[in-house]
C-alpha positions in Angstrom: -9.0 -13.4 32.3 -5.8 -15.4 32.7 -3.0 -14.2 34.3 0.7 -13.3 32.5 1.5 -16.2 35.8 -0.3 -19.1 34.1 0.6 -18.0 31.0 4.4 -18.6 32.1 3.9 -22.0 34.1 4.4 -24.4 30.9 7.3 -22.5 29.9 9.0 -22.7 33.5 8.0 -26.2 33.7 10.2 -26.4 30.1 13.2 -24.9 31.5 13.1 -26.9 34.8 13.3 -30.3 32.9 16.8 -31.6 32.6 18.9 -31.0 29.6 18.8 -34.3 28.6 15.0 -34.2 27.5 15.9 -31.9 24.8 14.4 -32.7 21.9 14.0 -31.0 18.4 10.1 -30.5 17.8 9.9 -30.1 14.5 6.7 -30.2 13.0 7.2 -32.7 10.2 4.0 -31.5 7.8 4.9 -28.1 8.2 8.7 -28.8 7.3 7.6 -31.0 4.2 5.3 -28.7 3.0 7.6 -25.9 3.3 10.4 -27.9 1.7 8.5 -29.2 -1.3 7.6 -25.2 -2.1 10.6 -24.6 -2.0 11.9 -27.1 -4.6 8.8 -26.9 -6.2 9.1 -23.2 -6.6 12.8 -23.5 -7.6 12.0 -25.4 -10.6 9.5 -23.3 -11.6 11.9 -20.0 -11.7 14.4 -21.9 -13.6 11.2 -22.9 -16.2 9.6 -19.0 -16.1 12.7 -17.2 -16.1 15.0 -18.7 -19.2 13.7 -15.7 -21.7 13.1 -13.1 -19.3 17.0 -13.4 -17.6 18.2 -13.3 -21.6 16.8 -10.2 -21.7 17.2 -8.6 -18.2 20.5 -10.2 -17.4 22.4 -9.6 -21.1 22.2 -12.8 -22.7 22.9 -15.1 -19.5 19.4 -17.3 -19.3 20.4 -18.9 -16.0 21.5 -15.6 -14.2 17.7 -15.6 -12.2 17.4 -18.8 -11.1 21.5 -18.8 -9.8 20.2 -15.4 -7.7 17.0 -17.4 -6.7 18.9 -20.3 -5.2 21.6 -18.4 -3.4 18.8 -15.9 -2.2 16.9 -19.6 -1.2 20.3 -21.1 0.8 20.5 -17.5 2.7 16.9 -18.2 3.7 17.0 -21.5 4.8 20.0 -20.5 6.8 17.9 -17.5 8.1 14.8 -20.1 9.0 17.3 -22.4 10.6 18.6 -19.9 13.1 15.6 -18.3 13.7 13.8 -21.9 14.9 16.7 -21.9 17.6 16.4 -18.5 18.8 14.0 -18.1 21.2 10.3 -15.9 20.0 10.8 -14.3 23.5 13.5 -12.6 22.8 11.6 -10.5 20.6 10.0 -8.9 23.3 13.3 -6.5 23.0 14.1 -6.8 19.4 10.3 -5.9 18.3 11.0 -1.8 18.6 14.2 -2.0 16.9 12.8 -4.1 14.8 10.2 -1.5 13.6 12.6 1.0 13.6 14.2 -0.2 11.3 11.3 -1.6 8.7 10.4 2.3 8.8 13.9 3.9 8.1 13.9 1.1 4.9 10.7 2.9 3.8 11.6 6.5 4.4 14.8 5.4 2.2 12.5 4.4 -0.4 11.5 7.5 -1.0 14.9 8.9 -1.1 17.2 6.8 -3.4 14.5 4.2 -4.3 14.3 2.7 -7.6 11.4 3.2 -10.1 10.4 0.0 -11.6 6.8 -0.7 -13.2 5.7 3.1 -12.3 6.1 2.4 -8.5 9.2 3.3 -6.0 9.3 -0.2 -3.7 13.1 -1.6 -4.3 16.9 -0.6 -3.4 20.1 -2.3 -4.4 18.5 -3.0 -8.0 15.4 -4.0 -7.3 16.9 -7.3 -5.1 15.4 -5.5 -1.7 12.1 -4.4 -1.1 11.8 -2.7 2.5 8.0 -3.2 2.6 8.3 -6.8 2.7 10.4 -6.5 5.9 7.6 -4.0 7.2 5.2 -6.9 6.9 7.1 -8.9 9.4 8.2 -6.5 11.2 4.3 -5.3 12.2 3.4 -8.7 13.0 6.4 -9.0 15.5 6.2 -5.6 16.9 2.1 -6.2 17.1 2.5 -9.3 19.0 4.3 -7.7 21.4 2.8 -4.4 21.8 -1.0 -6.6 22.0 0.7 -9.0 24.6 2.3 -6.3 26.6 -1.5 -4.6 26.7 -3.5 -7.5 26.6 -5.1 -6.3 29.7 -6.2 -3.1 28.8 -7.1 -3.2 24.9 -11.0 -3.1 25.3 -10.3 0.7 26.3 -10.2 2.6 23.5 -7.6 5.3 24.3 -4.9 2.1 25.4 -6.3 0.0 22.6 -7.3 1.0 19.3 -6.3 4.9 19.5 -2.2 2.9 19.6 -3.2 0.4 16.9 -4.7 2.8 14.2 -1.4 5.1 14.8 0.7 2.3 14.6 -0.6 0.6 11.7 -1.1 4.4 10.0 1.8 4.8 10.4 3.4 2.2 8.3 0.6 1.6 6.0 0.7 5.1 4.7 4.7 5.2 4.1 3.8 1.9 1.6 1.0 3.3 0.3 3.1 6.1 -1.0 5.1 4.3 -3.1 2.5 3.3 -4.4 2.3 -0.5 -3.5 -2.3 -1.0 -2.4 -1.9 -4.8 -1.8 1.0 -4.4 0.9 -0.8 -1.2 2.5 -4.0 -3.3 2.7 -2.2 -6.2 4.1 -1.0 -4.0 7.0 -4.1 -3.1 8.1 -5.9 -6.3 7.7 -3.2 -8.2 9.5 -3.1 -5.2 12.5 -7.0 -5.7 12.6 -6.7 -9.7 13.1 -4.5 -9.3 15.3 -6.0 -7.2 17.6 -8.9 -9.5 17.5 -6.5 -12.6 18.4 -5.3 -11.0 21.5 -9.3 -10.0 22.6 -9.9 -6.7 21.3 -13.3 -5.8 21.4 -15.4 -6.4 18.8 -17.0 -3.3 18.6 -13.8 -1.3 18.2 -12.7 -3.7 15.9 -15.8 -2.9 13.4 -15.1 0.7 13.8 -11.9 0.3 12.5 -12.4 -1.7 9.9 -15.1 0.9 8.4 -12.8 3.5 8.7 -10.4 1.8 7.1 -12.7 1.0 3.8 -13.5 4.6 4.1 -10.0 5.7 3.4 -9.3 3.2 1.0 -12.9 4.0 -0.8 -10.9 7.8 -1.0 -7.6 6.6 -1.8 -8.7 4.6 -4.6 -11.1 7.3 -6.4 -7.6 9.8 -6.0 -5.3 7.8 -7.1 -5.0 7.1 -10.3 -3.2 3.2 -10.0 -5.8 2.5 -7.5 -8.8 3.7 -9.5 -7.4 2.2 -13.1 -7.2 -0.8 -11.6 -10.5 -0.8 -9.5 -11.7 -0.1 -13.1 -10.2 -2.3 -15.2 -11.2 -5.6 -12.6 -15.1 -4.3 -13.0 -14.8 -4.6 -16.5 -13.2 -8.0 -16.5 -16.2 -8.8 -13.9 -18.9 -8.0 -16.8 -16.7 -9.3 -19.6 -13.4 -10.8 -19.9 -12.6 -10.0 -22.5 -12.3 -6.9 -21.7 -10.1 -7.7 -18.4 -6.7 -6.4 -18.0 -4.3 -7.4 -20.7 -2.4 -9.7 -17.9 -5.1 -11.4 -16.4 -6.3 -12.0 -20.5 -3.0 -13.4 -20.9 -2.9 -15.1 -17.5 -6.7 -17.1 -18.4 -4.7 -17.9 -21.9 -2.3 -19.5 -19.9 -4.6 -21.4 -17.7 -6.8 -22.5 -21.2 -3.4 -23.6 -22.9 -2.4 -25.9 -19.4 -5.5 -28.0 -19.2 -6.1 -30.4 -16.7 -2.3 -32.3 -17.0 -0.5 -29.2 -18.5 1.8 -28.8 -21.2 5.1 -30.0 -19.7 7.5 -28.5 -17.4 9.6 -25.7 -19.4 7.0 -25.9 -22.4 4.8 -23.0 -21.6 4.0 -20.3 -25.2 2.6 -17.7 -22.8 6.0 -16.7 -21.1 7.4 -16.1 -24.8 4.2 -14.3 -26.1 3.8 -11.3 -24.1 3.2 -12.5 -20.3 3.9 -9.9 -17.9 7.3 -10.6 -15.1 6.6 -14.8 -16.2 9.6 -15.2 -12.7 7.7 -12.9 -10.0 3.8 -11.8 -10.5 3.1 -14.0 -13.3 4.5 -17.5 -12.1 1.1 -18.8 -11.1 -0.1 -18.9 -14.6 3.5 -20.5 -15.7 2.5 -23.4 -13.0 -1.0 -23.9 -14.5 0.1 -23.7 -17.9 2.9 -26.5 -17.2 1.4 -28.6 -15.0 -2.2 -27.8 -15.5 -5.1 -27.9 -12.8 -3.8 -30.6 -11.2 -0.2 -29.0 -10.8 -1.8 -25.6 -9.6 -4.1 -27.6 -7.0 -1.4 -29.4 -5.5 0.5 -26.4 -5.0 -3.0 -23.9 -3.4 -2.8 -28.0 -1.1 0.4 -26.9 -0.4 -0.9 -23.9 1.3 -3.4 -25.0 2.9 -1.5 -27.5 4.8 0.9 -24.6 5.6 -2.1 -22.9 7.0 -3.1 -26.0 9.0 -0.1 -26.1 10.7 0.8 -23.0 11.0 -2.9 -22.3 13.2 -2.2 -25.5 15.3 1.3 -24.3 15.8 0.1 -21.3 17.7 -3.3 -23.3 19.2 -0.5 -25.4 21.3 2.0 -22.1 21.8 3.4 -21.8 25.0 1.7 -18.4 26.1 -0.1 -16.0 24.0 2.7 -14.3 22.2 3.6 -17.3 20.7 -0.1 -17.8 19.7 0.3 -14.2 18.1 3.2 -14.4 16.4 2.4 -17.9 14.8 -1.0 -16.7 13.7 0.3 -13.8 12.1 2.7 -14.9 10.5 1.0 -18.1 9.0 -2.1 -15.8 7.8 0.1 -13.6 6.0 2.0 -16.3 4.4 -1.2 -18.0 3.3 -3.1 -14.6 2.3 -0.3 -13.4 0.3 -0.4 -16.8 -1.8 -4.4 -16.5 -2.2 -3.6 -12.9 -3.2 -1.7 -13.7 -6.4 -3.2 -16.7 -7.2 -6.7 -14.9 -7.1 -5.9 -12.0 -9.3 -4.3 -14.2 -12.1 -7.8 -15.6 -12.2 -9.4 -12.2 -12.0 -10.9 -12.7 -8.8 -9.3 -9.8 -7.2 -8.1 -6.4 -8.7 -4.3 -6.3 -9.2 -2.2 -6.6 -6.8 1.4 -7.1 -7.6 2.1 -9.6 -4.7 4.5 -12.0 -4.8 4.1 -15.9 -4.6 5.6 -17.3 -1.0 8.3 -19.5 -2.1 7.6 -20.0 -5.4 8.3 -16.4 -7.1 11.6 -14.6 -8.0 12.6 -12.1 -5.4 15.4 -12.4 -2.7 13.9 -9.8 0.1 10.2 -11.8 -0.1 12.1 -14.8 0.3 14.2 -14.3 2.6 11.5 -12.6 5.0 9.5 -15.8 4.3 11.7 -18.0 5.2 13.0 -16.2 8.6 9.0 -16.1 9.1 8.8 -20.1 9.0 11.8 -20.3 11.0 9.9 -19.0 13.8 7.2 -20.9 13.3 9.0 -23.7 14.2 10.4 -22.4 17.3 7.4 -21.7 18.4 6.2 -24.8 18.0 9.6 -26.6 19.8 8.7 -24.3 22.3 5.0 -25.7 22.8 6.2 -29.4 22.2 8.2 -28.6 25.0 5.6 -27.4 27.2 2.9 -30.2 26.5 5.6 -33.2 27.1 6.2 -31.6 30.7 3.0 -30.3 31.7 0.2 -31.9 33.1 -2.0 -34.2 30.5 -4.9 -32.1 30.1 -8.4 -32.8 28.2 -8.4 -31.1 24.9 -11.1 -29.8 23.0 -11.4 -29.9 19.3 -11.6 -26.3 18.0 -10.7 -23.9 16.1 -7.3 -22.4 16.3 -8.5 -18.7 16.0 -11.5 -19.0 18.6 -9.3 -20.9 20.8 -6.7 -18.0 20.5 -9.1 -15.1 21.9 -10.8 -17.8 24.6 -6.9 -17.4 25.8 -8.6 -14.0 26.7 -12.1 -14.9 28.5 -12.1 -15.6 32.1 -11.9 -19.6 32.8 -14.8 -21.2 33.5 -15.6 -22.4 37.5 -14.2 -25.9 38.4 -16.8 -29.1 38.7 -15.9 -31.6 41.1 -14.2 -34.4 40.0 -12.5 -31.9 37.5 -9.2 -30.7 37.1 -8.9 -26.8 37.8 -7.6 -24.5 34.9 -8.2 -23.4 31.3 -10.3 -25.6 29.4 
């Protein structure tokens, strides 16, 4: 198993180099991908959102989009700072952090807001405190698995802390009621925990117990149930699907395979449910058509190409964590929404990353890519002052847990040190 020493020798190496060899390390696809969401996304609030601002904001059809852009200038600032600020620092920040995530969902339940039968906003439905909880566990997991990494395949210093943990916070969101963000809690805890070299075994474990209790919370509950319902019956017959994914498939039938032109959509007039924040998907594919709504899933999957490399050439493993986590939940929150507007998935109410009204999810987005990219400044810095080194093509996530395996013995004529 390697050492927290050789973990640290690229990042001494980094601050020994002079000032002078500063550079940026931006990753460029990961910046242009994340940029052309962003104006990409912004054009499509100002297309969805005309009718539905009339309405909502009293007769003012631009009110949305003006709150989406100054929500999207306060994020860009947020991403900015956080790619100069040091992921390490969060080795102190992480409990706080947490702290308060939690305290935002205990308010919720206090002075929160009812909106679509579910308590998840404050301050008028412009803040929702379990989309800072979703960072926030990814941070606070990173840390807490990298302080323990060499002690998680026991049980009681392992997976007895992580099922608290993630309990924890997964049952204050489920009480709201909001399913998707609960199960993303737990699925993101569980892939993290095999990131950092959890054993598998304990891993499995969890992961039944966790469909057993949401098998149970699902027959209670009656959102979780009508909903489990309704996406069987769409299974066996469409038409019978849930009156927004019937109107969502409209949508998609109306766009084709060029779309009917930007800001020319029927289906955001006729009845399409939130066309700005759950519904924008179908907006995109009506407008733009299948081409339009493939170049933006491309969009994704470029975010989730970099995003894995990012943390395959991190520093040391927290940086592997935090840039895993953080890209998977970015990219699995997009498949999310774009999967239940298809009927692929029950309902979930997530939001689109960049692309759908709502200032908390982006602003957490955002601040999420921002460190991305200091992560990977930090690596680029590593990798121009280390030792060249053979590298192996692989996969980002196996080569994350072989961080975790003991190094393989030396040959002669070969360089000591992780492969």
């Amino acid at each position: 198993m390697e050492t927290d020493a050789q973990f640290a020798q690229p990042t001494a190496r980094r601050l020994e180099r002079p000032a002078s060899g500063l550079t940026l390390g931006i990753d460029v696809w990961l910046l242009l991908a994340v940029f052309t969401l962003l104006v990409f996304g912004a054009l499509m609030v100002y297309s969805a959102s005309w009718d539905f601002s009339l309405f909502v904001n009293e007769g003012d059809p631009t009110a949305t989009f003006r709150r989406q852009l100054t929500w999207m200038a306060l994020g860009v600032t947020a991403a900015v700072v956080a790619s100069f600020f040091d992921y390490h620092v969060y080795r102190r920040l992480a409990l706080p952090l947490m702290g308060v995530a939690i305290l935002g969902l205990i308010t919720v339940f206090i002075i929160g807001e009812v909106r679509y039968n579910a308590t998840r906003t404050l301050s008028g439905g412009s803040y929702s405190p379990s989309e800072l909880a979703k960072v926030a566990m990814i941070i606070y997991l990173s840390v807490w698995l990298y302080s323990k990494r060499e002690v998680l395949r026991d049980v009681s210093f392992g997976l007895v802390p992580l099922g608290f943990i993630v309990g924890i916070v997964s049952g204050l969101i489920l009480g709201q009621p909001d399913l998707s963000a609960a199960a993303t809690i737990v699925f993101l805890g569980g892939m993290l925990f095999f990131l950092a070299g959890g054993d598998l075994k304990q891993i499995f474990v969890l992961m039944a117990l966790v469909a057993l209790v949401g098998w149970v919370v699902v027959q209670v509950h009656p959102t979780g149930s009508d909903r489990i319902a309704s996406y069987l019956q769409g299974i066996k017959d469409p038409t019978q699907a849930d009156y927004h994914v019937r109107r969502s498939i409209e949508a998609f039938v109306n766009g084709g395979l060029f779309g009917v032109g930007i800001g020319n959509s029927d289906t955001k007039y006729t009845g399409l449910p939130v066309p700005p924040t759950d519904s924008i998907f179908a907006v995109v594919v009506e407008e733009t058509g299948l081409v339009g709504g493939a170049f933006l899933v491309g969009l994704y999957l470029i975010l989730l190409w970099r995003g894995l490399a990012i943390a395959r050439r991190a520093p040391d493993l927290l940086g592997a964590l935090l840039a895993a986590g953080l890209t998977l939940w970015i990219v699995m929150e997009a498949m999310i929404n774009m999967s239940v507007m298809v009927g692929l998935m029950p309902f979930a109410g997530n939001a689109l990353p960049f692309i759908s009204v709502g200032g908390s999810n982006l602003m957490v987005t955002l601040g999420a890519v921002g460190i991305l990219m200091n992560v990977a400044r930090q690596g680029r810095a590593a990798e121009a002052t280390a030792a060249p080194l053979p590298r192996r093509r692989t996969h980002a996530p196996d080569d994350l847990r072989r961080r975790e395996r003991r190094r393989r013995v030396s040959r002669p004529g070969r360089s000591a040190g992780p492969e």
